[in-house]
C-alpha positions as CSV (number, residue, x, y, z in Angstrom):
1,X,97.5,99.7,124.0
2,X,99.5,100.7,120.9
3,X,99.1,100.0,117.2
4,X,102.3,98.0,116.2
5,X,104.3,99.4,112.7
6,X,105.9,96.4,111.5
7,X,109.8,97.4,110.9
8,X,110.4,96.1,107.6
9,X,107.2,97.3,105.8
10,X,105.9,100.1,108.4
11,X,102.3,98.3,107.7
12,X,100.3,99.5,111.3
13,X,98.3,96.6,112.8
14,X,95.9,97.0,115.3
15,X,96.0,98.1,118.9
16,X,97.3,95.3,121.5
17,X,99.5,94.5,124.4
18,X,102.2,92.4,122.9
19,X,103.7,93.0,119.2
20,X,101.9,90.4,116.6
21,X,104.1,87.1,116.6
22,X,104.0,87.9,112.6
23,X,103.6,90.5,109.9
24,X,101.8,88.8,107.4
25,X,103.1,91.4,104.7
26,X,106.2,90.2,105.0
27,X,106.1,86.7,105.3
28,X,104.2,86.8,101.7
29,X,106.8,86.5,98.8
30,X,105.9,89.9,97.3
31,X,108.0,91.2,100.6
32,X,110.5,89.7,103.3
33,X,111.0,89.8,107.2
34,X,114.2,91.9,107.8
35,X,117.6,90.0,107.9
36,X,117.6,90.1,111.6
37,X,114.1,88.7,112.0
38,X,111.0,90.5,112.5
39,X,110.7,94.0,114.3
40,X,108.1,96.5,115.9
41,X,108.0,99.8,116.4
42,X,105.5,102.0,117.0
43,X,104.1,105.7,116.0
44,X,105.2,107.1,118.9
45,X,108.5,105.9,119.3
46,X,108.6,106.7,115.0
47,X,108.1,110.4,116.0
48,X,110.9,110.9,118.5
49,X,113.2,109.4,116.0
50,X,112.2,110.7,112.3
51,X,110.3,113.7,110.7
52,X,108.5,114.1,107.1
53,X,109.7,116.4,104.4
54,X,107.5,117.8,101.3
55,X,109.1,118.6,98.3
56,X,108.9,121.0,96.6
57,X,106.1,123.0,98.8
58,X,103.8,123.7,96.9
59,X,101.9,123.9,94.3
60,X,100.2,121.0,92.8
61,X,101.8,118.4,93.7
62,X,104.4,117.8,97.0
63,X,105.9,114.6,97.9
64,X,105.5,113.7,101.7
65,X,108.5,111.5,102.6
66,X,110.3,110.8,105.9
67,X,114.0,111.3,107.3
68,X,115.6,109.1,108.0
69,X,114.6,107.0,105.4
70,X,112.3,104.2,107.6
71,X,110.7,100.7,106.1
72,X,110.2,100.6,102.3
73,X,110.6,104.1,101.9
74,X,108.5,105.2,99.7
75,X,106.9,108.7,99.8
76,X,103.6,109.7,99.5
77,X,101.7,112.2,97.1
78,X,99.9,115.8,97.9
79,X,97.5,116.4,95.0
80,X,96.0,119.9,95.2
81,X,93.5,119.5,92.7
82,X,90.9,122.3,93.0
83,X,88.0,120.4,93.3
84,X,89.5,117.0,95.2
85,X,92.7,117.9,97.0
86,X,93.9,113.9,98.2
87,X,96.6,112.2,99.2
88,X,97.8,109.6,96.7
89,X,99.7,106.4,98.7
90,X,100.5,106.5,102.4
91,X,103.6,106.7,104.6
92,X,103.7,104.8,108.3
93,X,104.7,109.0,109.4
94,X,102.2,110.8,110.9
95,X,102.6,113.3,113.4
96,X,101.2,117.0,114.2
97,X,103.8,119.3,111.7
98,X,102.6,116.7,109.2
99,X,98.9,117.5,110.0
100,X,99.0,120.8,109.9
101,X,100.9,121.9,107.0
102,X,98.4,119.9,105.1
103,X,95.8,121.9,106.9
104,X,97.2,125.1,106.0
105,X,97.9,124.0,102.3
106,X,93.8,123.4,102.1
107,X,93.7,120.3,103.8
108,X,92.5,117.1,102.1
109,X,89.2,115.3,101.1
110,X,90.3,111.5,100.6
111,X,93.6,109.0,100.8
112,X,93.8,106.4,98.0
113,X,96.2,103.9,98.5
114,X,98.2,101.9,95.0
115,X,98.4,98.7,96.9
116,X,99.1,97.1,100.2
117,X,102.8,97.6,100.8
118,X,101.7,101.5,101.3
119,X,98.9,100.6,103.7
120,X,101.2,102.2,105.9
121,X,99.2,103.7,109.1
122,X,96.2,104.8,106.8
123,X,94.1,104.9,109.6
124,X,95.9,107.5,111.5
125,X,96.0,109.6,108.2
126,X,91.8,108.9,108.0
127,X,91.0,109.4,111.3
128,X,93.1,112.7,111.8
129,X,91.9,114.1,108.4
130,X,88.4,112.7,109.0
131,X,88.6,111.7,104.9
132,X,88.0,108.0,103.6
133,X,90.6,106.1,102.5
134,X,90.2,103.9,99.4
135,X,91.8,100.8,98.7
136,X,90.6,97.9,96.3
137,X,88.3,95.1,97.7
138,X,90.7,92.9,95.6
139,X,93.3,93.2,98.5
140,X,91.2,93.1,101.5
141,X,92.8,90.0,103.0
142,X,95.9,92.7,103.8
143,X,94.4,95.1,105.4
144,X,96.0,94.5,108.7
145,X,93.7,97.5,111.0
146,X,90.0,97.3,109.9
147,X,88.6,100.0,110.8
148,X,85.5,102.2,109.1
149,X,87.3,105.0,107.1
150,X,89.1,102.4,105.1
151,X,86.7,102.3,101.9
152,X,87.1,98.8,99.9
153,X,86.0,100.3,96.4
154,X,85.2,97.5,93.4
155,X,85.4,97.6,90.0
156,X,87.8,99.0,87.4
157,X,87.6,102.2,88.0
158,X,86.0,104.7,90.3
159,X,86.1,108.1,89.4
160,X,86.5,110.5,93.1
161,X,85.2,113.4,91.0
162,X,85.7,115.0,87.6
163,X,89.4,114.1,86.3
164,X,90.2,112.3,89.3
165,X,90.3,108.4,88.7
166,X,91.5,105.4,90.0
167,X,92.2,103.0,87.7
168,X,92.6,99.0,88.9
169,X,95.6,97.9,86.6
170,X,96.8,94.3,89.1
171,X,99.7,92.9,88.2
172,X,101.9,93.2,91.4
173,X,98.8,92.4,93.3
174,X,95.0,91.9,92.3
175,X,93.7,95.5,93.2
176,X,97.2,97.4,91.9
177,X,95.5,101.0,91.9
178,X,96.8,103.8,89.4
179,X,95.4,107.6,90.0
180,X,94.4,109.7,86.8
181,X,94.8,113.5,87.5
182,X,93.3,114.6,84.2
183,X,94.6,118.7,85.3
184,X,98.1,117.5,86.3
185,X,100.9,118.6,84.4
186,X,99.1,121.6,83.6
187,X,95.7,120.0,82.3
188,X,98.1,117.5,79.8
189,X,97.5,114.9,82.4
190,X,99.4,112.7,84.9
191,X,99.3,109.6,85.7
192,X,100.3,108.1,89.9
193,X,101.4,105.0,89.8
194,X,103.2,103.5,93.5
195,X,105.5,100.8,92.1
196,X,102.3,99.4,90.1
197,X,104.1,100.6,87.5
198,X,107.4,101.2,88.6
199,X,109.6,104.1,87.0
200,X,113.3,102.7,86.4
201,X,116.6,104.6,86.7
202,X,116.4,105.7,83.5
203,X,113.5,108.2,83.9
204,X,112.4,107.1,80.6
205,X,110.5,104.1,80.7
206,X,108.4,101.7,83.5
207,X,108.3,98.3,84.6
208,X,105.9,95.5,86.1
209,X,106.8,93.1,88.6
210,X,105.0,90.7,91.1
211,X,107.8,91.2,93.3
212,X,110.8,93.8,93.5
213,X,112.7,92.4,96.2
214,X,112.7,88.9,95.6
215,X,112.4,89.7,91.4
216,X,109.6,87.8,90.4
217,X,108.7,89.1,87.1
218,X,104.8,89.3,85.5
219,X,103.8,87.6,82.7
220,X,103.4,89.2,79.5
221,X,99.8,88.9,79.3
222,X,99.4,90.6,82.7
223,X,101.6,93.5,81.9
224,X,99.5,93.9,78.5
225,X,96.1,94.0,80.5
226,X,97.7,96.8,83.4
227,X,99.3,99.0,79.9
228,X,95.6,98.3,78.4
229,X,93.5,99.9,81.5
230,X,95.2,103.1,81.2
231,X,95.4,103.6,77.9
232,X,92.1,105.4,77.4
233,X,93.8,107.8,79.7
234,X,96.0,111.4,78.5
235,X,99.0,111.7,80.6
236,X,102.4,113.6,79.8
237,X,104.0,112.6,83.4
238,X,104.6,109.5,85.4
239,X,105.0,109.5,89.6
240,X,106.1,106.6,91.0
241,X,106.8,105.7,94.4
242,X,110.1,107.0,95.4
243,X,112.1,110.5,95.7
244,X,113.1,111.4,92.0
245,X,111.1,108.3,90.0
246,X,109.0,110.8,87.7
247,X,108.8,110.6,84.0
248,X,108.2,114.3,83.4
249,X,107.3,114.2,79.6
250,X,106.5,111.5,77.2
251,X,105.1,109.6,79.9
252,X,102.3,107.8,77.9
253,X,104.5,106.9,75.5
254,X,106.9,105.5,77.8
255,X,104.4,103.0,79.2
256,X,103.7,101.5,76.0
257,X,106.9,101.4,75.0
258,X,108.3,99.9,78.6
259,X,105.2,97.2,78.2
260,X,105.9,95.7,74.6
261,X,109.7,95.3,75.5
262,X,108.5,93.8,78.8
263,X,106.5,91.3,76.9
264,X,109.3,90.5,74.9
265,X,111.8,89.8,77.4
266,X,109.5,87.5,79.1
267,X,108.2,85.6,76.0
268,X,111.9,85.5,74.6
269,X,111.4,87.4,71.5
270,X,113.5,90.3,72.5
């Protein structure tokens, strides 16, 4: 039986006959079922059709991201850290190049997923790297595929090993995750964020929302708390979610910055 991708996401539920009658992802407001209803797909059909991409290749860090562009779109990251080489956020793309280019690069030790919108197929990517993956117990309602190498991890922050952190910030939902690389950006720090904390056009400051689609902003007291839990932590760069959202200097700053305006706007004081 195959695992249905949901079309509109790329969320992988599990294994039966018939497509679900719903993807629960996108029926909540944070998301939406595509303009011409709801669609499946499923990995295998994805592979005939589409192939991933890393850029650059290597060293520290490589985007993973799929052509053509398919669901949300967002690409996932290769951190090459020395001692705890992961994958940061997840694509619904998995096939054998895929697999073993990340082999040959050193392979990986765990998959830590920002929130649910990149749950993505994370159990292929466990199972076929034989690594956990972590997500927040805030958000297990939406893990759509139980299954045991998805690691619900609590708390505020977990540390995966020395200079490698995830950081619960919420905001666009309970468990929002950030990932600390304290020896990114040659050892000044960098900071992963999915669209948790989003990186605008400008490539010089961030924002918070409960829901990009549909904008539904945050309140200011939430964006306050998510700027608050990762201000003990150095970081000169920002990744975000997509191709080319990076704040490659300043980045700390920027997230402050982006946060009191935020807080502004939304309280009126701007």
């Amino acid at each position: 039986m195959p695992a249905y991708l949901c079309s509109t996401c790329g969320v992988q539920y599990p294994d039966t006959v018939l497509p679900p009658e719903h993807c629960a992802i996108c029926e909540d407001e944070r998301q939406f079922v595509g303009w011409s209803g709801q669609h499946w797909t499923t990995l295998g059909e994805l592979r005939a059709t589409h192939d991933n991409i890393f850029r650059p290749k290597w060293p520290d860090l490589s985007g993973i991201g799929t052509v053509p562009s398919f669901a949300i779109g967002q690409r996932a990251l290769l951190v090459r850290d020395a001692e705890f080489p992961l994958l940061w956020d997840c694509i619904p793309l998995l096939d054998d190049t895929t697999v073993a280019a990340i082999q040959a690069a050193g392979g990986i030790r765990a998959v830590a997923i920002s929130h649910p919108h990149y749950y993505a197929t994370m159990v292929e990517w466990g199972r076929a790297f034989d690594v956990p993956v972590y997500v927040h117990e805030a958000d297990r309602e939406w893990i759509m595929r139980p299954d045991p190498v998805v690691v619900a991890w609590r708390g505020e922050r977990l540390a995966l090993a020395d200079g490698v952190t995830l950081i619960r910030c919420g905001g666009h939902f309970p468990g929002g995750t950030v990932l600390h690389w304290a020896r990114g950006a040659e050892g000044r720090g960098a900071l992963l964020t999915g669209d948790v904390i989003a990186v605008n056009q400008d490539r010089r400051t961030v924002t918070f929302m409960y829901s990009y689609p549909n904008y539904i902003p945050l309140d200011a007291r939430t964006v306050e708390r998510i700027a608050a839990a990762v201000e003990p932590f150095a970081f000169e760069q920002l990744y975000g979610a997509f191709w080319g959202r990076n704040i490659l200097s300043g980045a700390k700053d920027a997230v402050r910055r982006s946060a009191e305006r935020y807080a502004r706007a939304v309280q009126g004081t701007r």
